[in-house]
N, C-alpha and C positions, 0 to 999 in steps of 0.2 A: 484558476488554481483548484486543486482539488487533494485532498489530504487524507492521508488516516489517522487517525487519532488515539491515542492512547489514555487512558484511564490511570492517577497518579493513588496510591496506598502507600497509608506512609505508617511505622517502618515496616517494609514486610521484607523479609531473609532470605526466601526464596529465590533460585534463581531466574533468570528474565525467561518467559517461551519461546520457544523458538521458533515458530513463527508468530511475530510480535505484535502483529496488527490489531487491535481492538474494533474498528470502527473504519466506513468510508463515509465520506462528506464530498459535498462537491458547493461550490460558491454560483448564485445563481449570477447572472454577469449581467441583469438590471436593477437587483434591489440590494444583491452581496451578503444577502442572509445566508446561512451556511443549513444545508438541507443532508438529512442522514441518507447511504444507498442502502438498500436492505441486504444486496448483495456481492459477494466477490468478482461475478460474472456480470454483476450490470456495473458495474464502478469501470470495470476495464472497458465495457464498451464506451462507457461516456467518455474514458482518457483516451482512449483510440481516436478518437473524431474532436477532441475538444476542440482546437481550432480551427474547423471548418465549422463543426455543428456546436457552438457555446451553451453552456447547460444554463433553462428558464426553470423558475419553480413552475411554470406553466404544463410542463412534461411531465410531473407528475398531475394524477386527474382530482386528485382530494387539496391540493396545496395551489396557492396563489401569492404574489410579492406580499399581500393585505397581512398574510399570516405571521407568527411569532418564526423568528428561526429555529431550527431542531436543536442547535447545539452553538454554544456561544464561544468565539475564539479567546480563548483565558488562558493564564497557565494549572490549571486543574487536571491538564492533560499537555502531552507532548506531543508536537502534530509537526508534521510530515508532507513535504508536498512532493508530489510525483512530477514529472517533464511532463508535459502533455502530448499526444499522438502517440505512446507508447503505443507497440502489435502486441497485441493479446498474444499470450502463449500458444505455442500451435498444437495443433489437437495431441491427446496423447502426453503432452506433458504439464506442468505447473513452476508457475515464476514465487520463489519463495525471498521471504526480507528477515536477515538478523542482526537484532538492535546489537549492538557493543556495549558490554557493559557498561564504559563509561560515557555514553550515549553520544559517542565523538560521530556516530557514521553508522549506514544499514548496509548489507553486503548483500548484494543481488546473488540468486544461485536459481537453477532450475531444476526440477526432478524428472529426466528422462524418462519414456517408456523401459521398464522393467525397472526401477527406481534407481537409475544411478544418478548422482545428484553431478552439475558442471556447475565452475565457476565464472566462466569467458567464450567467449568464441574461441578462442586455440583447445580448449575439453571440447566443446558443441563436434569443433572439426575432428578432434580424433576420434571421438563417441560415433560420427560418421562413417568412417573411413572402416571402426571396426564393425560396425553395423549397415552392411549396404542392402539391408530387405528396407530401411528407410528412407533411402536416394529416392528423391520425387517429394517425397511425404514429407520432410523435413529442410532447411536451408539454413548454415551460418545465419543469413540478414534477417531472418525471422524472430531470430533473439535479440532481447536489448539489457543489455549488462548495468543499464546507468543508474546509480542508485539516487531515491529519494530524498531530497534536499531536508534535514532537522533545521527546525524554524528555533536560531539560539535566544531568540528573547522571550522562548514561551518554554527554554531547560527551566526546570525549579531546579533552585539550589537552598539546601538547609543551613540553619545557622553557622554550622561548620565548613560551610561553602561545599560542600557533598550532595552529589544528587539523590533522587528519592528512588525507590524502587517502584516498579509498575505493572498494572495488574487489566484485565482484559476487560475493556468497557462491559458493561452488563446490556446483556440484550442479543450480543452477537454469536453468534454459532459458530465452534470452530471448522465445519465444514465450508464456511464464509470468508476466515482468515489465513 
């Protein structure tokens, strides 16, 4: 399993970012401590391969199972688990995730070269069809539409049974999320 995580502030007015992500984590699959990725690009390589190549805290070179976990699974944050073997977005474009206000579901989208944003493989095909200097460089199956599973027993809800708003783990770069 491997998650991104979101950071909860509570009340803040504001609305949700748009791309929502605060944080990647990935669960090491011998000790199940939850280890932070530093980055956008190495998170997707670990989900790419997760089950052939399962993530050890041993892959990183500073951290061992002996060590504290980076980040404890609580509800102080909303986490998110991705499918695993997801394809990395193909060169040239980016896979973006937006939360629903009422935190029911994230809706997969990607931001084409020359920034048109699709939401499925039937945009992917006609973004194609009108762009064929990408034919070769690009394929429908390259894209994966399926969005990130919310983990509902770690939604906070306020006393008025209302969720909280949320705010961008500290530490992450938005050229990360």
């Amino acid at each position: 399993m491997k998650p991104a995580v979101y950071e909860i502030q509570q009340p803040l007015k504001s609305k949700f970012p748009k791309d929502c992500v605060g944080a990647y984590a990935v669960q090491c699959e011998k000790c199940f401590k939850w280890r932070l990725i530093p980055s956008l690009e190495e998170y997707e390589t670990i989900r790419e391969t997760f089950i052939e190549e399962p993530w050890y805290c041993e892959r990183r070179p500073d951290i061992t199972c002996d060590h504290p976990g980076d980040i404890e699974y609580d509800a102080t944050r909303l986490w998110i688990i991705d499918k695993p073997n997801l394809p990395k977005p193909p060169r040239g474009t980016k896979r973006g995730l937006s939360l629903r206000r009422d935190l029911s579901k994230l809706d997969v989208h990607y931001v084409m070269p020359g920034g048109k944003k699709v939401r499925s493989s039937g945009e992917v095909e006609k973004f194609l069809d009108a762009h064929p200097e990408y034919e070769g460089k690009l394929s429908v199956s390259s894209f994966a539409f399926t969005p990130p599973k919310i983990l509902e027993d770690m939604v906070p809800r306020n006393p008025e049974g209302k969720t909280p708003k949320y705010k961008r783990l500290k530490g992450v770069s938005d050229e990360d999320s």
